[in-house]
MDAnalysis code that builds the backbone (N, CA, C; Angstrom):
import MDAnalysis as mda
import numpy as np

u = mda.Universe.empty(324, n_residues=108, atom_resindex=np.repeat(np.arange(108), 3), trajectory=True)
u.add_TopologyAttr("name", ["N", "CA", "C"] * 108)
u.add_TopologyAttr("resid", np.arange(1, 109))
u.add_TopologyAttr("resname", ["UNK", "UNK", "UNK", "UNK", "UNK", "UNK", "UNK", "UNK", "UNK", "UNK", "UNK", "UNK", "UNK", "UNK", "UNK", "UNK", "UNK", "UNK", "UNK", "UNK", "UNK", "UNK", "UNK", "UNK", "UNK", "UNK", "UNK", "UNK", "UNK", "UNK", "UNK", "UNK", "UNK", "UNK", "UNK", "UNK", "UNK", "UNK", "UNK", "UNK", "UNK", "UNK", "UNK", "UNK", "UNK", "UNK", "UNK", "UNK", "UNK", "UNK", "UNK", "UNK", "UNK", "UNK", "UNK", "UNK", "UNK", "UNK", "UNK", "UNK", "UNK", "UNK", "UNK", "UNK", "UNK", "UNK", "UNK", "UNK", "UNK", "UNK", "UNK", "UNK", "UNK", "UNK", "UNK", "UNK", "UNK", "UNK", "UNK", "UNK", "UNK", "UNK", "UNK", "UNK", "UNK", "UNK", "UNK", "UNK", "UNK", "UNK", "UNK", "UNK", "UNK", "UNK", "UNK", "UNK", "UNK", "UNK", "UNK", "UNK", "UNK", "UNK", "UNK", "UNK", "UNK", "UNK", "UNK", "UNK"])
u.atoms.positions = np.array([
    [1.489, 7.756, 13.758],
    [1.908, 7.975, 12.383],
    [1.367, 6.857, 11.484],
    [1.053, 7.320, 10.368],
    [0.876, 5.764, 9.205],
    [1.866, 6.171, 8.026],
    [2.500, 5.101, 7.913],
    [3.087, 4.705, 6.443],
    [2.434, 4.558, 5.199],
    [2.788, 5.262, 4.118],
    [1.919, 5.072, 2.849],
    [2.671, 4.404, 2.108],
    [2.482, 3.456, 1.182],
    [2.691, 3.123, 0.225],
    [2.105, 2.881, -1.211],
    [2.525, 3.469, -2.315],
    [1.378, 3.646, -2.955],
    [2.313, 2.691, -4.136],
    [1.288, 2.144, -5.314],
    [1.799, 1.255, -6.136],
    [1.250, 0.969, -7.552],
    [1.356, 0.383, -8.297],
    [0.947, 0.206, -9.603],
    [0.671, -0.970, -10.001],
    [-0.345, -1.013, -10.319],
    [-1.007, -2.511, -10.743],
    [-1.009, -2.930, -12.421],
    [-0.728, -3.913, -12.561],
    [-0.912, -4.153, -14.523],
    [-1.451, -5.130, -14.109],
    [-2.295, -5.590, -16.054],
    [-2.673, -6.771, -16.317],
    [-2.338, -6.826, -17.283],
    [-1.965, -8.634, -18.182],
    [-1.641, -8.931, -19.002],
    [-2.671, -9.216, -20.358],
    [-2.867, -8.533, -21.089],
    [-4.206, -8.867, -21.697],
    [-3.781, -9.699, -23.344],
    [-2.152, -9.988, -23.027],
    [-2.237, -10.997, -24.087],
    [-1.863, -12.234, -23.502],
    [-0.784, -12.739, -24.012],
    [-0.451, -14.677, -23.533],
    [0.979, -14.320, -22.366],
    [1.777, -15.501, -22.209],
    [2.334, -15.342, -21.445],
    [3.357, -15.089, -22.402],
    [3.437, -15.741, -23.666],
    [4.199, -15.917, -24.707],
    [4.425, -14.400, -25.434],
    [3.291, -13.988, -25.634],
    [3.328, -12.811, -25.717],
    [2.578, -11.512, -25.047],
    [3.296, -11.170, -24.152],
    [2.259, -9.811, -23.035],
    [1.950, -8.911, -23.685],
    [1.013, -8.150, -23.402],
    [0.294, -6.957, -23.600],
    [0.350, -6.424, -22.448],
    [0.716, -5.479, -21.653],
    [0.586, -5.257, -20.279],
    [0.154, -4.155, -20.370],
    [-1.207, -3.797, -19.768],
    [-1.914, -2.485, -19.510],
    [-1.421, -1.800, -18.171],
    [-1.307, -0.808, -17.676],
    [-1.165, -0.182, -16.008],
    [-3.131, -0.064, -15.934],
    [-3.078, -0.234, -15.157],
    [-5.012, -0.450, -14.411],
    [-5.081, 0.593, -12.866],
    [-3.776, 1.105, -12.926],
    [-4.468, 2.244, -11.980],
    [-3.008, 1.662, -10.271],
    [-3.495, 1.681, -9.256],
    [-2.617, 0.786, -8.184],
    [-3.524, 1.070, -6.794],
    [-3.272, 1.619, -5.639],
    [-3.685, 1.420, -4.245],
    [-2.324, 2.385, -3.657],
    [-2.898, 3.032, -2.362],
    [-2.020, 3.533, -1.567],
    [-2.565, 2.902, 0.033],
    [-1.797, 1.728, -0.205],
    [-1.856, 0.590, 1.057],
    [-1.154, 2.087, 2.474],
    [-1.953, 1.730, 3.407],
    [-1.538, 2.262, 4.921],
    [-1.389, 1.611, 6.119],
    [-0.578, 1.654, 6.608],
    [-0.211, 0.780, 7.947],
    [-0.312, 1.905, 9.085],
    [-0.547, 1.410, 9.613],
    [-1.830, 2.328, 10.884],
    [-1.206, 2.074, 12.027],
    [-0.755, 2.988, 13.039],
    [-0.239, 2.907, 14.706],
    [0.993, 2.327, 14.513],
    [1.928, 3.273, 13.524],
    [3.500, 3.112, 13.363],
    [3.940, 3.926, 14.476],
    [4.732, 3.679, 15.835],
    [5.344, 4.390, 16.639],
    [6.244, 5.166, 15.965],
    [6.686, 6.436, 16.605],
    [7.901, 7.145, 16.272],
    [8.818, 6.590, 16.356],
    [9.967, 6.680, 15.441],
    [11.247, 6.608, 15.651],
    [11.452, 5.053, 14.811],
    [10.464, 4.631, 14.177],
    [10.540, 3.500, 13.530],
    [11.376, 3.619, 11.734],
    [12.064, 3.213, 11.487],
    [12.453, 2.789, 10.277],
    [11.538, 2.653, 9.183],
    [11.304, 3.721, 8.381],
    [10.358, 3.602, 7.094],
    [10.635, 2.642, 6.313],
    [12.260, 2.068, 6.000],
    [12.402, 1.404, 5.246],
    [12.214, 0.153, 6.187],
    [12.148, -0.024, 6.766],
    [11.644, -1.594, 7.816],
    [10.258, -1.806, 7.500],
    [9.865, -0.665, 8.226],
    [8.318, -1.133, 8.083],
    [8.088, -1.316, 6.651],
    [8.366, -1.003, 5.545],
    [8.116, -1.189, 3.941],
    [8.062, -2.485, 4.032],
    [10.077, -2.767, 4.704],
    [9.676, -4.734, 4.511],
    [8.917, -5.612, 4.849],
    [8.056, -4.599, 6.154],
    [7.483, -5.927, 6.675],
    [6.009, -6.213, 6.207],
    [6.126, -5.173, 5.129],
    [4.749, -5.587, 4.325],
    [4.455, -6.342, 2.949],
    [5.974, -5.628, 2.195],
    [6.342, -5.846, 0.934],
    [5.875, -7.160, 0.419],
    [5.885, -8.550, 1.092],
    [5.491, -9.835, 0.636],
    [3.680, -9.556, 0.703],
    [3.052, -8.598, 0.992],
    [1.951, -9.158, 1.742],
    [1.257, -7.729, 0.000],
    [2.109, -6.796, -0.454],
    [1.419, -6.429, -1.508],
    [2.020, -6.419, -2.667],
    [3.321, -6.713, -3.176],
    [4.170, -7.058, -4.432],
    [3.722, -8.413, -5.263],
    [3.337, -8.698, -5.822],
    [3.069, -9.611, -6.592],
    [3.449, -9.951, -8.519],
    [3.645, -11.065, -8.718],
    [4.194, -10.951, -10.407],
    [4.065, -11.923, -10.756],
    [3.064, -11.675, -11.667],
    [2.512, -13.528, -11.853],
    [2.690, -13.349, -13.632],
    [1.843, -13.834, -14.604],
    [2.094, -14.073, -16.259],
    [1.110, -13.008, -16.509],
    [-0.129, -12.958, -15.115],
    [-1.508, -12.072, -16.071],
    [-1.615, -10.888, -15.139],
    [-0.872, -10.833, -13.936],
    [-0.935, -9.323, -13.185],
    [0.315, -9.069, -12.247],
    [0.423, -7.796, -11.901],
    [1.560, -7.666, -10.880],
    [1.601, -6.421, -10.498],
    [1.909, -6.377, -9.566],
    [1.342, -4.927, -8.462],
    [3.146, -4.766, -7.829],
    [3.654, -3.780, -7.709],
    [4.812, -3.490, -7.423],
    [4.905, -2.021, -6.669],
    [5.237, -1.318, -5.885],
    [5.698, -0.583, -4.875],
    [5.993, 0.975, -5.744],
    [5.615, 1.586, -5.909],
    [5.968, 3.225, -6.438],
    [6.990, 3.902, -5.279],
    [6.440, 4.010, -3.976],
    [7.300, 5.026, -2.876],
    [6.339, 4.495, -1.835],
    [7.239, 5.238, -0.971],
    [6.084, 5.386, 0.507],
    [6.750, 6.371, 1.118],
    [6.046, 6.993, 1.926],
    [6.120, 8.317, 3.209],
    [5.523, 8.124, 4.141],
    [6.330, 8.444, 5.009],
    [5.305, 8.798, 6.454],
    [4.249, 10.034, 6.738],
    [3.057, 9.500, 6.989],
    [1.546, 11.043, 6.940],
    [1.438, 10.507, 8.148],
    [0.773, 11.980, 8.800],
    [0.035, 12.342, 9.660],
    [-1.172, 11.296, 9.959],
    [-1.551, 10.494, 11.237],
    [-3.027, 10.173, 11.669],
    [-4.003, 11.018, 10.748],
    [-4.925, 10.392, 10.011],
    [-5.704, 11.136, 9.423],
    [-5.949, 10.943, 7.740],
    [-4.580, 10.551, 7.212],
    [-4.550, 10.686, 6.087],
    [-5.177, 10.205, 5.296],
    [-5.990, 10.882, 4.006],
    [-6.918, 10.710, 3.222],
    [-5.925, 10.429, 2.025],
    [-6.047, 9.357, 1.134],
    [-5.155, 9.360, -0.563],
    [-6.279, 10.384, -1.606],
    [-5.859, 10.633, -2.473],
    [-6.693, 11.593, -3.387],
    [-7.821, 10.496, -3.447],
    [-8.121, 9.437, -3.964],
    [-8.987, 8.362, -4.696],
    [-9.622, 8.829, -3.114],
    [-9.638, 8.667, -2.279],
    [-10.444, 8.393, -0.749],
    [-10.987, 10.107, -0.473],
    [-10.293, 11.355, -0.584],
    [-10.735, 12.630, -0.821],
    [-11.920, 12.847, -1.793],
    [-11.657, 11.767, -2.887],
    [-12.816, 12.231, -4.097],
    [-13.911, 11.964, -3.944],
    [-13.765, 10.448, -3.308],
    [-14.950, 9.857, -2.839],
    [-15.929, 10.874, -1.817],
    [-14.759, 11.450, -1.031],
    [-15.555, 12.310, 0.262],
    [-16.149, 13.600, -1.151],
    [-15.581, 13.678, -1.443],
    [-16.161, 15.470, -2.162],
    [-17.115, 15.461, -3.042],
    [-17.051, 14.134, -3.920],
    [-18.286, 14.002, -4.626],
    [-19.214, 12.678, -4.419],
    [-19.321, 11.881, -3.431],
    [-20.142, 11.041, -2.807],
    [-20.385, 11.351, -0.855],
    [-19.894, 12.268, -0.909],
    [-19.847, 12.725, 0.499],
    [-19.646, 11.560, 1.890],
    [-18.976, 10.611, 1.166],
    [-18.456, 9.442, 2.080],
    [-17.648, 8.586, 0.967],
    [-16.448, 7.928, 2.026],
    [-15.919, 6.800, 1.545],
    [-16.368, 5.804, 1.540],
    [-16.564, 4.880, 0.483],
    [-17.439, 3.563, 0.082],
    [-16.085, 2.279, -0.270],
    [-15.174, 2.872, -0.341],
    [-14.184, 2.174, -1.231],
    [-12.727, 2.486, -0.135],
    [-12.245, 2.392, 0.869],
    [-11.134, 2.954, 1.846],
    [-9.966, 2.110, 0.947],
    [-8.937, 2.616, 0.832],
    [-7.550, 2.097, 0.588],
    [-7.408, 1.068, 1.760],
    [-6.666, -0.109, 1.263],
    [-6.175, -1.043, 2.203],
    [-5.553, -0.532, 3.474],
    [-5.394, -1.155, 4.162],
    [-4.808, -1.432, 5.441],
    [-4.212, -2.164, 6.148],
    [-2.892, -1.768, 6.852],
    [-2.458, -3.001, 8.214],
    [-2.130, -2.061, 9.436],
    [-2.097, -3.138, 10.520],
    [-1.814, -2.614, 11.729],
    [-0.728, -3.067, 11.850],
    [0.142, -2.116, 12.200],
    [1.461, -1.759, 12.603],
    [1.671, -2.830, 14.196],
    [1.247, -2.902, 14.580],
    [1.241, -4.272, 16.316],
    [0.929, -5.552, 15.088],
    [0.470, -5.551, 14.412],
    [-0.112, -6.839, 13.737],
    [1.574, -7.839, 13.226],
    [1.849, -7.086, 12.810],
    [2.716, -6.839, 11.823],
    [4.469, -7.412, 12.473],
    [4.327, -6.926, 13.658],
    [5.914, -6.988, 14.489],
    [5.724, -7.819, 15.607],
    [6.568, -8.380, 16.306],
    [6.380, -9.180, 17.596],
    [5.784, -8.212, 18.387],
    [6.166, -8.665, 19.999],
    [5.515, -7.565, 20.897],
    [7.187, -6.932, 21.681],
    [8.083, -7.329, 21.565],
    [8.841, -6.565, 21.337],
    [9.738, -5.728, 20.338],
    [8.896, -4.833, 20.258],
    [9.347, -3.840, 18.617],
    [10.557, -2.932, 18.833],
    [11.490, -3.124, 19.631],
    [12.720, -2.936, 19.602],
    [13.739, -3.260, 18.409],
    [12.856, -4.117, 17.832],
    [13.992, -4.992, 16.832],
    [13.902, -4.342, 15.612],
    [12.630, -3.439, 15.403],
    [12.165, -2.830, 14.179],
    [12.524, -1.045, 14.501],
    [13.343, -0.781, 15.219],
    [13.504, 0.539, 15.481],
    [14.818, 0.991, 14.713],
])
């Protein structure tokens, strides 16, 4: 199974004093070789520090996540296939073993 998480990115295109904050689009981060029976909302946490960010000039924050099928393509990674007939650009990634000790009992 992989976990999706997909998210929203801004930038600040005025001061800190005063923001302008644009949305610039986000990423649907995937964590790859999630065993069954694992906790969606676990595995979220154990990434959450590694793509949430909030600084004065950008900040990327969490929309949802679901569990997909081995395989899964995000639309941005489909488009690429349909009108460049390959992905050049893949959505991020983690490995799910990377991620947890080696006894993953604790994350079930």
């Amino acid at each position: 199974m992989i976990v999706v998480i997909d998210t929203q990115y801004k930038e600040n295109y005025g001061s800190a004093e005063q923001p302008y904050w644009k949305f610039k689009g986000g990423s649907s981060y995937k964590i790859l070789g999630v065993p069954k029976g694992v906790s969606l909302d676990r595995v979220v946490e154990l990434v959450r520090d590694k793509i949430e960010h909030a600084g004065e000039f950008t900040e990327e924050y969490i929309l949802g996540y679901s569990f997909e099928e081995d395989g899964f393509l995000s639309q941005f990674e489909q488009s690429q296939l349909e009108y460049d007939g390959a992905i050049q650009f893949p959505e991020p990634t983690f490995d799910y073993g990377s991620l947890v000790d080696k006894d993953l009992s604790s994350v079930v």
